[in-house]
C-alpha positions in Angstrom: -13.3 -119.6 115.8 -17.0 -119.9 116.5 -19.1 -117.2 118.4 -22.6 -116.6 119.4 -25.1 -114.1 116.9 -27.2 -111.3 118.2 -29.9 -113.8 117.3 -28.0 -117.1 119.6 -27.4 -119.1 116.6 -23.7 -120.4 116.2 -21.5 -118.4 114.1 -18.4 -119.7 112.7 -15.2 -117.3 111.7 -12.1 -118.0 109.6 -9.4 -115.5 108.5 -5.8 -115.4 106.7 -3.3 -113.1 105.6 -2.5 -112.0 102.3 1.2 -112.8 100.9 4.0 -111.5 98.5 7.0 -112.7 97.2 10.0 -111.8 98.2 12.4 -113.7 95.5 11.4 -116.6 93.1 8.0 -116.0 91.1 8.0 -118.2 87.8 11.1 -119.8 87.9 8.9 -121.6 91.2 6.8 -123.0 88.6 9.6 -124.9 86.9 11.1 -126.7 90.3 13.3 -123.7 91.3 13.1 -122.3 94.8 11.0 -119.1 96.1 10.3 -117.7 99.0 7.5 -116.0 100.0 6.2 -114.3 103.4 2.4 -113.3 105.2 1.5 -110.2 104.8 -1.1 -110.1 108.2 -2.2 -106.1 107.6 -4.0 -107.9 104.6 -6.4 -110.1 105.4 -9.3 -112.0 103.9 -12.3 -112.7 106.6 -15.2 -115.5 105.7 -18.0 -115.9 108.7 -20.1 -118.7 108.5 -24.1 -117.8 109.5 -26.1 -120.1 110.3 -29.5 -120.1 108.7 -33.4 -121.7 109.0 -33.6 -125.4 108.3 -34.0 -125.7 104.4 -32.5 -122.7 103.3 -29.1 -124.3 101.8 -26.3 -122.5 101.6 -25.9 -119.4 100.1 -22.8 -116.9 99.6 -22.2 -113.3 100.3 -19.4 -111.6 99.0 -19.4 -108.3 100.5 -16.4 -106.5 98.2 -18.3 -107.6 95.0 -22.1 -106.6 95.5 -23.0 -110.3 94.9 -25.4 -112.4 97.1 -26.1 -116.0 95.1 -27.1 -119.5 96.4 -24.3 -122.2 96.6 -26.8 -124.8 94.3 -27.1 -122.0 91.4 -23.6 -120.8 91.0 -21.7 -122.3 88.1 -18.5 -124.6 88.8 -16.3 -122.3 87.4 -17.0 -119.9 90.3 -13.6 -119.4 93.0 -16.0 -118.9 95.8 -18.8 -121.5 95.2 -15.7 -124.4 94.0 -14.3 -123.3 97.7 -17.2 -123.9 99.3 -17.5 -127.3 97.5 -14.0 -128.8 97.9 -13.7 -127.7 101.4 -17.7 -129.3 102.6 -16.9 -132.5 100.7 -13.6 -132.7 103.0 -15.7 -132.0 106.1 -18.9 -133.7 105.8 -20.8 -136.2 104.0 -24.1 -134.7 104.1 -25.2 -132.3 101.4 -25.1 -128.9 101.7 -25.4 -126.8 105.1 -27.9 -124.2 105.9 -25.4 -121.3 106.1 -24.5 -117.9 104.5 -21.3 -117.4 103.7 -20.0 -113.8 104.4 -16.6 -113.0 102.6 -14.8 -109.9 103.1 -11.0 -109.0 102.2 -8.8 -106.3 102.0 -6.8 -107.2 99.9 -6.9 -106.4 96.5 -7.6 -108.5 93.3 -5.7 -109.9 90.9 -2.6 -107.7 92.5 -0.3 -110.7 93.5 -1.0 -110.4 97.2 -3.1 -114.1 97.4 -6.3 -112.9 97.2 -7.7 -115.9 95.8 -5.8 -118.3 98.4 -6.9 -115.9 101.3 -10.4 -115.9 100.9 -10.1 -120.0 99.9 -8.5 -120.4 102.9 -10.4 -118.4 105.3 -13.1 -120.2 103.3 -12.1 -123.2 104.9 -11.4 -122.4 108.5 -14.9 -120.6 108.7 -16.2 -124.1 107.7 -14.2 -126.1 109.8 -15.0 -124.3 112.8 -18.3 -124.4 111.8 -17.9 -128.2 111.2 -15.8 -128.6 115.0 -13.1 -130.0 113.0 -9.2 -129.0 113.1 -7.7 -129.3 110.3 -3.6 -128.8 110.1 -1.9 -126.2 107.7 -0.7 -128.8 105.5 -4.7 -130.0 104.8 -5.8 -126.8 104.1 -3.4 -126.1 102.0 -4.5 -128.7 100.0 -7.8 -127.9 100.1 -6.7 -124.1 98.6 -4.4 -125.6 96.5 -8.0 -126.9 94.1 -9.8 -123.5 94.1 -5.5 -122.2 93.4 -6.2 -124.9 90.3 -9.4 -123.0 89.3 -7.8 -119.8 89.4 -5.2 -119.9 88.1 -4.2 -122.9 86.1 -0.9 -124.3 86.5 0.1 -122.2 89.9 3.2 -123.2 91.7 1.6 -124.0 95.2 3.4 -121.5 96.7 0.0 -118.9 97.7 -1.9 -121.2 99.1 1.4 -122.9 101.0 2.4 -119.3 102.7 -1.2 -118.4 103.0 -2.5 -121.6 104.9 0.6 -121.6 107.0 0.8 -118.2 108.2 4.5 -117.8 108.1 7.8 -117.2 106.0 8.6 -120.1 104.0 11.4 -121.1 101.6 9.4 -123.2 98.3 10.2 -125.6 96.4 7.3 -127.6 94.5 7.2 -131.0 95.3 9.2 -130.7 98.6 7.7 -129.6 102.0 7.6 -126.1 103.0 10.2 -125.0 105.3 9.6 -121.8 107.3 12.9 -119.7 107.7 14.3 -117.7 110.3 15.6 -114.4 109.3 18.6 -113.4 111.3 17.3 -109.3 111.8 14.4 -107.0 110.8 13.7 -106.5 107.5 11.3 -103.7 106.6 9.4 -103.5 102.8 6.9 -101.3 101.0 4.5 -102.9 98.7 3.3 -100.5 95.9 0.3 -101.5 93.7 0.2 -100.7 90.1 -3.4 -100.2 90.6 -3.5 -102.5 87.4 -4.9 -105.9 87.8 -2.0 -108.7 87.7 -3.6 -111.3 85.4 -1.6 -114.4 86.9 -3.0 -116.8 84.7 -2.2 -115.0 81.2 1.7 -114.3 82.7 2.2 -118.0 83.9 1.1 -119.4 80.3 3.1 -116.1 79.0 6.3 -118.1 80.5 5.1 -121.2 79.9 4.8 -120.6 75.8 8.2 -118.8 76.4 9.8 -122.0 77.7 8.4 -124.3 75.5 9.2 -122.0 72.1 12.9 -121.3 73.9 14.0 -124.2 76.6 17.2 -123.4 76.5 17.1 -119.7 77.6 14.1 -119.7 80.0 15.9 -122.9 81.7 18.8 -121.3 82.1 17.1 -117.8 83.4 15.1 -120.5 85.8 18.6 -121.0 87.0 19.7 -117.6 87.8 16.7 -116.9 89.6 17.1 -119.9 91.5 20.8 -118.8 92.4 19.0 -115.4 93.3 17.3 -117.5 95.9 19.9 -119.0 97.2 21.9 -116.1 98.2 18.6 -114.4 98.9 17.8 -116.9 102.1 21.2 -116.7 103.3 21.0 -112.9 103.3 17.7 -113.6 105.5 19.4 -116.0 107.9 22.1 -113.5 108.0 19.5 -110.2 108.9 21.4 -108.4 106.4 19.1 -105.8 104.0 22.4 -104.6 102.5 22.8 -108.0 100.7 19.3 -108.7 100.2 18.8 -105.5 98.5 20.7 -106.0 95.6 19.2 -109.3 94.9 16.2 -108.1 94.7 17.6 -106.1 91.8 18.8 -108.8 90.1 15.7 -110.8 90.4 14.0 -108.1 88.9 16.2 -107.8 86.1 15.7 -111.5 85.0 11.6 -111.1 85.4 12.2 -108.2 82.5 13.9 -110.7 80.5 11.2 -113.7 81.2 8.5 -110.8 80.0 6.4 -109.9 83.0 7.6 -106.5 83.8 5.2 -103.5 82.6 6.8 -99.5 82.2 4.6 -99.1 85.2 6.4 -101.2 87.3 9.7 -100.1 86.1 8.3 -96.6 87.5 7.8 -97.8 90.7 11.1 -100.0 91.1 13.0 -96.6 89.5 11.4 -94.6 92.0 12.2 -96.6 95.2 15.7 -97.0 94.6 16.0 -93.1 93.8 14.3 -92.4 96.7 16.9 -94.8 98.5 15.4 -97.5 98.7 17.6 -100.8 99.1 16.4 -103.1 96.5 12.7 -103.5 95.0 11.6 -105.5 92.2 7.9 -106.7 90.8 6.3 -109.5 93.4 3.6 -112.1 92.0 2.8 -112.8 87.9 3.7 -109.2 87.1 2.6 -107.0 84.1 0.9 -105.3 86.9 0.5 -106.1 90.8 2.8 -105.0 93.2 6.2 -104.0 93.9 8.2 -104.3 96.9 11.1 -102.8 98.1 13.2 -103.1 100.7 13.8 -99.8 103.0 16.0 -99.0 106.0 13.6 -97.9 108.8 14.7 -94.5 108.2 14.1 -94.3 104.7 10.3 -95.3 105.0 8.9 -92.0 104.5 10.7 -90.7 101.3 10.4 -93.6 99.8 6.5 -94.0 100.5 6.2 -90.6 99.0 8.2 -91.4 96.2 5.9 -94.3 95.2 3.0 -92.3 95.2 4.5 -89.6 93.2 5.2 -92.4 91.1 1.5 -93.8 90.5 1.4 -96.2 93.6 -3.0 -96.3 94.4 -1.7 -98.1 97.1 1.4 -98.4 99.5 1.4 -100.7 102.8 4.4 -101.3 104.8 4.9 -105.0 106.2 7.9 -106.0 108.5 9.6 -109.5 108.6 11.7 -110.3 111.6 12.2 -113.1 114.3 10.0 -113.0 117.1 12.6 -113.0 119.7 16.3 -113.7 119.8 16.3 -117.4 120.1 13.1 -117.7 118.0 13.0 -119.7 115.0 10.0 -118.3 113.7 9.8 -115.3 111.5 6.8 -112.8 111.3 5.2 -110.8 109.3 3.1 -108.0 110.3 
């Protein structure tokens, strides 16, 4: 989207939601299913300014106090290697005269796709900017190298349900394929208010695996069953299956190693509270959970998860846009 400053100059916007998991995390690594939905009450926004002829580019991320030109920052930096990938892909000139403005609500390291969000928004600011379209798939891409930087060996699956906007079922290597669930789902999503170090959990696993093949394979598997009957709970609209799968999931992420006693606070909480299911979502050892509520259960549990030690608790809906739709939404 591009708009007109108070000053006339052209200014370019790009947004896009934040995510969680529903079912899958780490075992999506290893070529087992996940799925994964937008959360769009969390949302990363990047504007493209332009600036005076000469002035290069130069970044401005609002939530972290820094203000840095593009030429100076180190290639080890998410927001600068953003930048980069996504210009290269656009234009074959060196670097524009712009400021890059990044804002985002949702929070670090917490297993909501912060790091895809503001990459992706990254890259629609600059397309706009640029007057190119570019299709879900190629920015996803394009996230997918500053996914690389971040996080090391990452499944795809962020930048896939990021860049596209909508539920999707996951499996690496094949194409996304959004799902239509068959009723309304409702979910909380508590954060720890510790940082989620996705990186550090992912090579966790991956020592894990490669010290034990046979048990983390065959844990891969049962999460992958998980997600099987998980999506045909969806299709089905039915939170009274879905919940308890969400229970098992989270029972097999305790035995990969990636739970945390805070996160076994918040899932005991929820389901006290009567919640239907709730289990860690992202690399764990910290983050988020989520758990899935009945409408009328929304406030108790809320309070219950602040009680708990929730610093934050946002509710996001998934559900088909209209009876015959065969899009979901999340909101």
């Amino acid at each position: 989207m591009a708009a007109r400053t108070s000053e006339g100059r052209t200014m370019a916007t790009g947004s896009a939601p934040g995510k969680v998991i529903l079912l899958g995390e780490h075992a999506v690594v290893y070529g087992r299913p996940a799925i994964a939905v937008p959360v769009a009450r969390l949302r990363a926004i990047v504007h493209a300014v332009p600036l005076p002829a000469g002035s290069g580019t130069w970044i401005r991320a609002l939530d972290l106090d820094r203000h840095y030109p593009l030429r100076q920052a180190p290639a080890d930096d998410p927001l600068a290697h953003a930048v980069r990938t996504a210009w290269r892909a656009l234009a074959s000139g060196g670097e524009p005269d712009l400021e890059i403005v990044v804002h985002s609500a949702i929070p670090i390291a917490g297993g909501l796709g912060s790091g895809a969000a503001v990459a992706t928004a990254i890259v629609r600011a600059l397309a706009a900017y640029a007057g190119c379209h570019l299709p879900a798939e190629r920015v996803s891409a394009l996230v997918y190298e500053t996914e690389k930087l971040l996080h090391g060996t990452p499944s795809g699956i962020d930048n896939t349900v990021v860049a596209h906007g909508r539920p999707i079922w996951f499996r690496r290597g094949a194409p996304p394929q959004p799902f239509d669930p068959g009723g309304r789902f409702a979910f909380l999503i508590a954060d720890t208010g510790v940082p989620s170090p996705t990186r550090e959990t992912v090579a966790a696993v991956r020592a894990g695996r490669q010290a034990n093949p046979a048990r983390y394979e065959e844990l891969f598997d049962r999460i992958a069953s998980v997600v099987e009957r998980g999506r045909q709970a969806l299709q089905a609209g039915s939170p009274s299956r879905l919940g308890p799968l969400l229970g098992e999931n989270q029972a097999l992420l305790r035995l990969i190693g990636v739970s945390s006693p805070k996160i076994e606070r918040l899932v005991e909480a929820a389901m006290r509270a009567g919640a239907l299911g709730a289990k860690l979502s992202g690399g764990g050892r910290g983050g988020n959970v989520i758990a899935l509520v009945e409408p009328d259960r929304l406030p108790p549990v809320q309070e219950a998860l602040w009680q708990a030690g929730a610093v934050r608790v946002v509710e996001t809906v998934l559900a088909p846009t209209s009876p015959s739709s065969t899009r979901a939404q999340s909101s």
